[in-house]
C-alpha positions, 0 to 999 in steps of 0.5 A: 500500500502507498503511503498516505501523503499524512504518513510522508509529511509526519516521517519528514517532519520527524526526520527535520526534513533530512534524509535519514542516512547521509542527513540531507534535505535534499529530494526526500522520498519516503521509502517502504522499508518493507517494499509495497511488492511484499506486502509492506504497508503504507504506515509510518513504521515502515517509512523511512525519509531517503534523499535519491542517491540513498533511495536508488541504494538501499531501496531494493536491498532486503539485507539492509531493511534492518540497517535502514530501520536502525539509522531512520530510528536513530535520527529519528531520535536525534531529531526530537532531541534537538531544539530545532529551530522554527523558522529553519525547520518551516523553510525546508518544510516549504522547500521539500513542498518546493521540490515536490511542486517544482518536480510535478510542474506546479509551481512557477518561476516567481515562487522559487525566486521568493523562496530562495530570497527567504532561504538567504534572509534567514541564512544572513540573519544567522550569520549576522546574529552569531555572538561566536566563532563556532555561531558563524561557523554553524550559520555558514554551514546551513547556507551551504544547505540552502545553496545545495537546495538551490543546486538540487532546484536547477537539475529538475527545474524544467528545461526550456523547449527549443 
């Protein structure tokens, strides 16, 4: 059974938006770990958020379901444990829905564009608020998320017809 799109969001959600093995946020699926030919069903116990590379991989590998599971329960873990940040974790939430909209062709060229602007306000005002060294540090490692969310928006942006 497929996953009801409430089971995707609450697995996303629990995984800060962040494929649960390499801890991108970049294209999640959310994959069976059970696969639906085997009668996996479509619940969040069998859901684990992956980026591509990560679902290509360990998709239809039966000896790492067991694996899969441990690493999505660990950042599961991990997630709720963190004090995440409000306004960051509602970014990548509108940027996986981005993603998802921009990849099913419904979304619109101006759309992205004040996305991304709200991407590097919030990146601007980590950077200029940080008190420290590792603070800066930290708020120049999420622009590199944001940059690599913009990266991963030009591959599937739709190409112009010629």
């Amino acid at each position: 059974m497929d996953f009801p799109e409430s089971v995707k969001l609450d697995a996303k959600r629990r995984a800060h938006y962040q494929c649960v093995v390499r801890r991108r946020s970049v294209f999640l699926h959310v994959r069976h770990i059970v696969p639906q030919e085997e009668d996996g069903p479509g619940i969040l116990d069998n859901a684990a958020p992956l980026c591509v590379e990560c679902h290509d991989l360990h998709g239809n590998d039966p000896t790492k379901r067991k694996w899969l599971r441990e690493a999505r329960d660990f950042w599961w873990e991990h997630c709720a444990k963190q004090d995440a940040d409000p306004a960051g974790l509602t970014l990548l939430a509108r940027f996986d829905q981005l993603q998802t909209d921009v990849t099913a062709g419904r979304r619109e060229l101006a759309e992205v564009k004040t996305l991304v602007v709200e991407q590097l306000r919030w990146a601007i005002s980590g950077v200029s608020s940080a008190s420290t060294a590792q603070g800066v540090a930290q708020a120049a490692s999420a622009t590199d998320v944001q940059l690599s969310h913009l990266e991963a928006l030009r591959h599937v942006w739709p190409k112009p017809s010629t």
